[in-house]
C-alpha positions in Angstrom: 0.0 0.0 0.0 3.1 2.3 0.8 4.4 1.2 -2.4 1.4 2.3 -4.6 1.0 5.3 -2.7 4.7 6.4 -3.0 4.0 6.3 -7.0 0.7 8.1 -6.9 3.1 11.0 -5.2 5.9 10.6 -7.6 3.4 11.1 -10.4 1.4 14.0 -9.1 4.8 15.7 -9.1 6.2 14.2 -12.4 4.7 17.3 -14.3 6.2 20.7 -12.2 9.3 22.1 -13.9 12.6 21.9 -11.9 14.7 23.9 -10.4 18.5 22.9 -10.3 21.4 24.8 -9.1 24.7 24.5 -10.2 27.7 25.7 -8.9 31.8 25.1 -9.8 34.5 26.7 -8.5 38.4 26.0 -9.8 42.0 27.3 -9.4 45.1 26.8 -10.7 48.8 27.7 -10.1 51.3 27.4 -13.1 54.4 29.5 -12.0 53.9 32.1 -14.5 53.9 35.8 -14.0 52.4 38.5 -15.5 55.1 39.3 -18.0 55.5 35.7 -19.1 58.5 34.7 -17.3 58.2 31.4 -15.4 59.2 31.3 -12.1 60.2 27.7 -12.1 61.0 25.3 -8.7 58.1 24.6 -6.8 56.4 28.3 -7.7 54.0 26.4 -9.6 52.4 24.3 -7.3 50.4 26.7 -5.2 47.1 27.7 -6.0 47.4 31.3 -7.1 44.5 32.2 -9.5 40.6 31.5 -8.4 37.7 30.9 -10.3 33.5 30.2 -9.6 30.6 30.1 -11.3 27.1 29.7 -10.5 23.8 29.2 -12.5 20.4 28.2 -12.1 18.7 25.4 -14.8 15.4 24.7 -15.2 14.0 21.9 -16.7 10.0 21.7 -18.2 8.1 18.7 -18.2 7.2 17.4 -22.2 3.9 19.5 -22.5 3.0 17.1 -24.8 3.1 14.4 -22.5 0.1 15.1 -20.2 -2.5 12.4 -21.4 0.0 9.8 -20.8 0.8 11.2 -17.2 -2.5 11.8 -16.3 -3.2 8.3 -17.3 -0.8 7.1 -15.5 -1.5 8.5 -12.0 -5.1 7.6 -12.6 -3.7 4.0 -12.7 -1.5 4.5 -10.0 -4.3 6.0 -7.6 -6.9 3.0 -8.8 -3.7 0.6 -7.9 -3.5 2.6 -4.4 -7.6 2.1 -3.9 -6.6 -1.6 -4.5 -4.3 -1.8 -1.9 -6.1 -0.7 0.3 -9.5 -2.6 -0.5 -6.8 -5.7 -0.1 -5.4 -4.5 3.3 -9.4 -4.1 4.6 -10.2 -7.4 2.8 -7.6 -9.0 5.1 -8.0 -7.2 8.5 -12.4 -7.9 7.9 -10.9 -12.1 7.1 -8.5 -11.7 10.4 -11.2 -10.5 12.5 -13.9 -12.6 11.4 -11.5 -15.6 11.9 -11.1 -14.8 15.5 -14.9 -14.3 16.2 -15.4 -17.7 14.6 -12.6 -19.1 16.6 -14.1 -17.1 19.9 -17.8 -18.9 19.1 -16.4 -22.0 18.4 -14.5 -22.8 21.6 -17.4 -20.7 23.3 -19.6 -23.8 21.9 -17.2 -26.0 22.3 -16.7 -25.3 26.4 -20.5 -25.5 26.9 -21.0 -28.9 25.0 -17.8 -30.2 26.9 -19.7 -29.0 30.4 -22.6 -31.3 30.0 -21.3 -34.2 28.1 -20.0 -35.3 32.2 -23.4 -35.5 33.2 -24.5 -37.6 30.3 -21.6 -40.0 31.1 -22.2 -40.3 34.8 -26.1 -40.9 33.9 -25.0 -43.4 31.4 -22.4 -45.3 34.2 -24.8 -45.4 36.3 -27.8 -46.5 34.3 -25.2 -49.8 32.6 -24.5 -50.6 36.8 -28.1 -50.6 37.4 -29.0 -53.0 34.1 -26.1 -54.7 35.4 -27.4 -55.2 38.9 -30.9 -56.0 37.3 -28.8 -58.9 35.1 -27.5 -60.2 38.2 -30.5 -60.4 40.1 -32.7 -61.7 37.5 -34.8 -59.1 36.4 -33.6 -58.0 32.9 -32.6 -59.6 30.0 -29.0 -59.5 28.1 -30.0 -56.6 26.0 -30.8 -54.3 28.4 -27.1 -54.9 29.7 -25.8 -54.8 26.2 -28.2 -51.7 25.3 -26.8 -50.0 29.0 -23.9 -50.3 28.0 -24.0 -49.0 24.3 -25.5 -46.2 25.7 -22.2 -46.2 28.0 -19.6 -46.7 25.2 -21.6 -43.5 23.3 -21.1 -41.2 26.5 -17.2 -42.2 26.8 -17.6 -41.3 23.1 -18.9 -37.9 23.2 -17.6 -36.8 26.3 -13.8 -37.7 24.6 -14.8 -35.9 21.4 -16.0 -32.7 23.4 -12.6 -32.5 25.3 -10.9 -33.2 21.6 -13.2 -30.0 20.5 -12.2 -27.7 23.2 -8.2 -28.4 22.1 -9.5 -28.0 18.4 -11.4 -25.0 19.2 -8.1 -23.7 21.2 -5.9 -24.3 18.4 -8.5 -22.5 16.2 -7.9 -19.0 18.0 -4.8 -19.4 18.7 -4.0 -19.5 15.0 -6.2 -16.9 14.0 -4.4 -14.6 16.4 -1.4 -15.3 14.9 0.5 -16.5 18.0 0.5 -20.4 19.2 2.9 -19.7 22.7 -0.5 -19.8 24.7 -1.7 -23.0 23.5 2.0 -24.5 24.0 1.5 -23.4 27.5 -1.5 -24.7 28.0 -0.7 -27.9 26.5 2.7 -27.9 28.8 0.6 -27.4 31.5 -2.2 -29.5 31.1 0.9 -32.2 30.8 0.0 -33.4 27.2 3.4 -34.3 25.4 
């Protein structure tokens, strides 16, 4: 976005004369006097006569090149309004990401708080066809129904705890930054 701005500048300014200034300055020493006699030795090393000059140069832009530079920073601000639609696009996907992540282990936590009860409901309903068996009073499929019903709980109650890490993992990702699940990990004592 810097990038496409930084042209839209150069090319609003592409068509403003310049102004340069320019500047020299010279000497020289060549051992000669005024009458033409050379002094000779080392009289001609020094810098004895001075010179400068100074000037000013400006410099117009082609006049007949304004429909091409005109075109050309209208591309260059419709490439800046691109950028920048791209740079919303992405922060409107980040932030939706992390309000998906937020719901999901929101969801997540709440299934994962009741599927204990079910399971401890479930235990204790296989005991009781199992006590029934013993004593009697039910069949075999009630037991093997019990403890379907049992095997199911384990089930779900396993999957909601797998959710809640999947759910973690989700936000942690979409804010970009994974240390806080490592930690929890680390500190839940999952290797």
């Amino acid at each position: 976005m810097d990038l496409a701005r930084a042209r839209e500048t150069v090319l609003t300014k592409t068509d403003r004369p310049r102004l340069y200034l320019q500047s020299s300055v010279s000497a020289r020493g060549s051992g000669a006097n005024a009458g033409g006699v050379f002094a000779g030795g080392v009289d001609g090393l020094g810098l004895e006569r001075a010179n400068w000059a100074a000037g000013v140069h400006v410099v117009f832009p082609n006049l007949f090149d304004f429909s091409t530079l005109r075109s050309r920073s209208a591309a260059a601000g419709a490439l800046r309004r691109a950028e920048s639609a791209r740079y919303d696009e992405a922060v409107l996907t980040v932030t939706s990401q992390q309000r998906a992540a937020d719901a999901m282990l929101d969801a997540a936590r709440a299934v994962a708080q009741n599927t204990p009860i079910q399971l401890t409901a479930a235990q204790q309903s296989e005991a009781q066809a199992r006590a029934r068996y013993d004593a009697g009073l039910a069949g075999i499929v009630e037991v093997a129904e019990a403890q379907n019903l049992l095997a199911d709980a384990e089930y779900q109650d396993a999957a909601a705890r797998m959710d809640v890490w999947r759910a973690l993992l989700a936000k942690a990702v979409a804010q970009g930054n994974l240390d806080s699940l490592v930690d929890l990990l680390r500190a839940s004592g999952v290797q």
